[in-house]
TIDOVO-267169 format. One record per residue: residue in three letters; x negated, y, z of N, C-alpha, C, CB in turn. Coordinates in nm, 2 decimals. Atoms other than C-alpha are relative to their C-alpha. Glycine has a CB too. Layout:
BEGIN
   code      n.X      n.Y      n.Z     ca.X     ca.Y     ca.Z      c.X      c.Y      c.Z     cb.X     cb.Y     cb.Z
    ALA        X        Y        Z        X        Y        Z        X        Y        Z        X        Y        Z
...
//
This chain:
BEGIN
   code      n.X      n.Y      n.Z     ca.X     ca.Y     ca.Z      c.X      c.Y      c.Z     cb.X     cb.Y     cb.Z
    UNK     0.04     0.12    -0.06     5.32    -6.60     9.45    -0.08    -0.09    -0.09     0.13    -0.07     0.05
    UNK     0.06     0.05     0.14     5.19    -6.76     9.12    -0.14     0.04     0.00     0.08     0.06    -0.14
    UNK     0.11    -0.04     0.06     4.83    -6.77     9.04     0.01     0.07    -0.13    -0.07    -0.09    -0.01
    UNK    -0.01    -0.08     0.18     4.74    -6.53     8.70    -0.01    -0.16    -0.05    -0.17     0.14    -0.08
    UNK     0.02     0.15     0.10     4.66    -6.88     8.54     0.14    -0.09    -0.02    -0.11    -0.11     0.08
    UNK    -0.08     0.08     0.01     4.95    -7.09     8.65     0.11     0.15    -0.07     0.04    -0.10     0.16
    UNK    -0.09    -0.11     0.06     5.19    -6.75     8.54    -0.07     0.02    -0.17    -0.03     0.15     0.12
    UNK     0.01    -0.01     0.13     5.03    -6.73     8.24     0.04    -0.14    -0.11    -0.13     0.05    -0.01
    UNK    -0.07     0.15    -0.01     5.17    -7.12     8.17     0.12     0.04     0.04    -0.06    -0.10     0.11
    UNK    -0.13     0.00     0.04     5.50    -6.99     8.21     0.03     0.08    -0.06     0.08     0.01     0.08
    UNK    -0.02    -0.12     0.08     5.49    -6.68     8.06    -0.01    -0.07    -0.18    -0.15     0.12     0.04
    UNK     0.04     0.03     0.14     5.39    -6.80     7.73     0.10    -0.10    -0.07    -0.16    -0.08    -0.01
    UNK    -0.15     0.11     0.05     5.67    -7.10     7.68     0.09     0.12    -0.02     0.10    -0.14     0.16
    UNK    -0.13    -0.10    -0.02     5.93    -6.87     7.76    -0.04     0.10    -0.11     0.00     0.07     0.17
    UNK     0.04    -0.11     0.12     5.80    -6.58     7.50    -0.01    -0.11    -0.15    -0.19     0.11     0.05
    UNK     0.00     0.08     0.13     5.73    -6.88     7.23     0.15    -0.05    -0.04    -0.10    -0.14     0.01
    UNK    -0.11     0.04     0.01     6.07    -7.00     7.28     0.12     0.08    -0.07     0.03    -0.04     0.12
    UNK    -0.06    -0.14     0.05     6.23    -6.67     7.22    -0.03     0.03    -0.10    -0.02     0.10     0.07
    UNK     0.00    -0.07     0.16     6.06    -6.57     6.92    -0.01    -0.14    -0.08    -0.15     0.13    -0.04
    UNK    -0.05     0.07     0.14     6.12    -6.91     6.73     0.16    -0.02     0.04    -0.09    -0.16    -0.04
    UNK    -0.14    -0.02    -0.02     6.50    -6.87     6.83     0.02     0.11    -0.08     0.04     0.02     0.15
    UNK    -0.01    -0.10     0.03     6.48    -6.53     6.70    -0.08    -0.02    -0.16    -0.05     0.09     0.11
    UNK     0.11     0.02     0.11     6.20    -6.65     6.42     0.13    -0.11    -0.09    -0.18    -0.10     0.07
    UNK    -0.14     0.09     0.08     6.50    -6.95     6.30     0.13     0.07    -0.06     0.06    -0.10     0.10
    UNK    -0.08    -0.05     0.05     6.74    -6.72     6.25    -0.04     0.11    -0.11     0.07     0.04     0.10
    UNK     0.03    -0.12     0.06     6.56    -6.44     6.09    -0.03    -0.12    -0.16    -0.15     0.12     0.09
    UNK     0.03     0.07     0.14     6.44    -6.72     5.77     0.14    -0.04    -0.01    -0.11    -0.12    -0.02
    UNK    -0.15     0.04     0.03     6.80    -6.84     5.77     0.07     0.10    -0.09     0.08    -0.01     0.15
    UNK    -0.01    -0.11     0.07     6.86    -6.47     5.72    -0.07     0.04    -0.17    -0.06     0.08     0.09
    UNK     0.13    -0.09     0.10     6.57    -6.39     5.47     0.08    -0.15    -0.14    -0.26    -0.02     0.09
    UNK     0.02     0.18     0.14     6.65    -6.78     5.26     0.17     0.04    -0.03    -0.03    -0.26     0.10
    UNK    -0.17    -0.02     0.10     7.09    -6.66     5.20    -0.03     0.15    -0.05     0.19    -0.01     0.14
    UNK     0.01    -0.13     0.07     6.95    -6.29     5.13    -0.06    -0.07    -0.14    -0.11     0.11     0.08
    UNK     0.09     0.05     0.16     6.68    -6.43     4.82     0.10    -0.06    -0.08    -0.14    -0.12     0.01
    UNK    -0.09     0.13     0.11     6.99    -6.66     4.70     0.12     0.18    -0.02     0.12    -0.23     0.13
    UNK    -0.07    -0.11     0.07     7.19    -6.29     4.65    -0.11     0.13    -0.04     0.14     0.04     0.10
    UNK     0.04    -0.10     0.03     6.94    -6.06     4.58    -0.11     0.10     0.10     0.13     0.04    -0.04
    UNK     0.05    -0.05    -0.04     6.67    -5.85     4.66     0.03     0.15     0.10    -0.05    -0.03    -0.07
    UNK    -0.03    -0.13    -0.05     6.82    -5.52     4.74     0.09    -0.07     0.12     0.07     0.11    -0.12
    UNK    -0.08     0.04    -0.09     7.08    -5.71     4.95    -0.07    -0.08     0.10     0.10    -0.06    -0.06
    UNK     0.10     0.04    -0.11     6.79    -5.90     5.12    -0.02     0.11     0.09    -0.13    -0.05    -0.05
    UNK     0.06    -0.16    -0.10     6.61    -5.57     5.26     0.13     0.03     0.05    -0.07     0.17    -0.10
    UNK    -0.08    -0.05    -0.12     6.93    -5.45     5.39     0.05    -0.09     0.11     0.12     0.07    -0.06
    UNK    -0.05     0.04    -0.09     7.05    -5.71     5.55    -0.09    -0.07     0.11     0.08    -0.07    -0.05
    UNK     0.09     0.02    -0.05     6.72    -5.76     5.70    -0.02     0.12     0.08    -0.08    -0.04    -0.09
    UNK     0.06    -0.10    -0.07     6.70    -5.43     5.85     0.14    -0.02     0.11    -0.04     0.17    -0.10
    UNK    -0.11     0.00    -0.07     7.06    -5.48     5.96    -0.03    -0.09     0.17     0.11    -0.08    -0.11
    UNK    -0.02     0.18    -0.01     6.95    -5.86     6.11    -0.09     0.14     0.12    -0.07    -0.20    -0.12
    UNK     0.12    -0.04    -0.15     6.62    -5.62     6.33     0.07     0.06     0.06    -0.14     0.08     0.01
    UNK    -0.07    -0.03    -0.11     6.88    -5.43     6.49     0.09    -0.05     0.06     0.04     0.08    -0.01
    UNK    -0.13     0.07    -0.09     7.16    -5.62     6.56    -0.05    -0.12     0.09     0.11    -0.08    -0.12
    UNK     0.03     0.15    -0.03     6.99    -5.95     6.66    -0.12     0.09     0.09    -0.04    -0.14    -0.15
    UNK     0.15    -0.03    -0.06     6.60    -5.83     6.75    -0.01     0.13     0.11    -0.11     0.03    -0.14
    UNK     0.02    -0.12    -0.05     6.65    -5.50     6.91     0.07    -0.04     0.16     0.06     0.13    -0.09
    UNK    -0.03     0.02    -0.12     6.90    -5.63     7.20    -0.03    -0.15     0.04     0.13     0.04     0.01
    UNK     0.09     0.13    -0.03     6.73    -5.98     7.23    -0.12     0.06     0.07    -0.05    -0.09    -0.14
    UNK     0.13    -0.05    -0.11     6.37    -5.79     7.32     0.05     0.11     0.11    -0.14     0.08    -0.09
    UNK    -0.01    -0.12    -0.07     6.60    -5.55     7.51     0.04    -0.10     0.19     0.16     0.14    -0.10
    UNK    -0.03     0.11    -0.08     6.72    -5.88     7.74    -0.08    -0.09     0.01     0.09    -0.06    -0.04
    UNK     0.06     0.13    -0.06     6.44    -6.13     7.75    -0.13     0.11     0.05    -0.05    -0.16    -0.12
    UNK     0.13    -0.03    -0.05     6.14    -5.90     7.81     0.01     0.07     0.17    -0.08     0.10    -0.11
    UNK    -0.01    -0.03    -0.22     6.28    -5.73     8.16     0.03    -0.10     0.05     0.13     0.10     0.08
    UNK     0.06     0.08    -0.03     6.34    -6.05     8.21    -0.12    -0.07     0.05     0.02    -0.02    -0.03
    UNK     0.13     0.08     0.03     5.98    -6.21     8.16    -0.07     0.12     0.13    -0.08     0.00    -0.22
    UNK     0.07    -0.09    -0.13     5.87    -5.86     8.36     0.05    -0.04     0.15     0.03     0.18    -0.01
    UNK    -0.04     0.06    -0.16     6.05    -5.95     8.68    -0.03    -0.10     0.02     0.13     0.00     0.04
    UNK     0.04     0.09    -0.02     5.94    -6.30     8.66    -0.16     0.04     0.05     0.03    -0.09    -0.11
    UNK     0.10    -0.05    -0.08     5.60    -6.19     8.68    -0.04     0.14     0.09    -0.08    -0.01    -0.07
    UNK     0.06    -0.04    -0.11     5.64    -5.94     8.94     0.06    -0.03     0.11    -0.02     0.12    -0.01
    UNK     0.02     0.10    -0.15     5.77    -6.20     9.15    -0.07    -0.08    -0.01     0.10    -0.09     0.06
    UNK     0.07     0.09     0.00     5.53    -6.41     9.06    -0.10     0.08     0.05    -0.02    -0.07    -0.11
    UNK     0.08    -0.10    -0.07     5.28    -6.12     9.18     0.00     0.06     0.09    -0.02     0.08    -0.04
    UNK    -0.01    -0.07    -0.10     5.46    -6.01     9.43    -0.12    -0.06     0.16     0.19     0.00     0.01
    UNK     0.11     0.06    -0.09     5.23    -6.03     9.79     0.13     0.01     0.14    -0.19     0.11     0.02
    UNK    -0.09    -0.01    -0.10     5.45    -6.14    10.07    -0.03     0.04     0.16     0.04    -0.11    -0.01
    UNK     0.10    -0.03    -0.16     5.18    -6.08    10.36    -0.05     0.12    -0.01    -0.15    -0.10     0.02
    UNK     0.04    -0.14    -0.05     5.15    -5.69    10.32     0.15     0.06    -0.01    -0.13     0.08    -0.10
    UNK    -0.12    -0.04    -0.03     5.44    -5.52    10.45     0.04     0.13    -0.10     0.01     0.02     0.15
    UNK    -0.01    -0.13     0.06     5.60    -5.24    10.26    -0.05     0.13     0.09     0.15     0.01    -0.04
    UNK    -0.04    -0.08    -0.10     5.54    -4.86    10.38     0.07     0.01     0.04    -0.02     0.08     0.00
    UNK    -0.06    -0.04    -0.09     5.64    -4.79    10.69     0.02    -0.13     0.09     0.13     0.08    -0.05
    UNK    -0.05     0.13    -0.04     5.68    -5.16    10.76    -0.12     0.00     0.13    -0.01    -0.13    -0.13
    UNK     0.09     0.04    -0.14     5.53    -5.30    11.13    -0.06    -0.13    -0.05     0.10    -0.02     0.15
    UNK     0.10     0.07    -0.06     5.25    -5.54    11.12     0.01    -0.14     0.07    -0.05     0.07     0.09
    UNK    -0.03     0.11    -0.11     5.36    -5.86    11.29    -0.11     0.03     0.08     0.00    -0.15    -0.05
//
């Protein structure tokens, strides 16, 4: 139902929002790793992209896809098999 233009105006908040939510935590991460140590940084940085980053993009982006394919969806062609008004 969304124009590409006005959809691309929601799309884009919504994805910026998410990765500095995800972007604040990860320096939070990265600034108490450097204060113990490098080796202990890298791991708990690889730890931080799975635990935190892997089921965050696994929850907002099928999100963001179903938004725009109701925003794409066309309500005036019937599915197959469908009748015609």
């Amino acid at each position: 139902m969304l124009p590409p233009r006005l959809l691309r105006r929601v799309y884009l908040p919504i994805m910026l929002i998410a990765l500095l939510l995800l972007g604040g935590v990860a320096v939070s991460v990265v600034h108490e790793g450097l204060m113990a140590g490098r080796a202990e940084a890298w791991m708990v940085l690889w730890v931080l992209a799975f635990v935190l980053g892997l089921p965050a993009l696994l929850l907002v982006l099928p999100g963001l896809n179903a938004l725009v394919d109701l925003a794409r969806s066309r309500d005036n062609i019937p599915y197959t098999g469908g009748k015609i008004p």
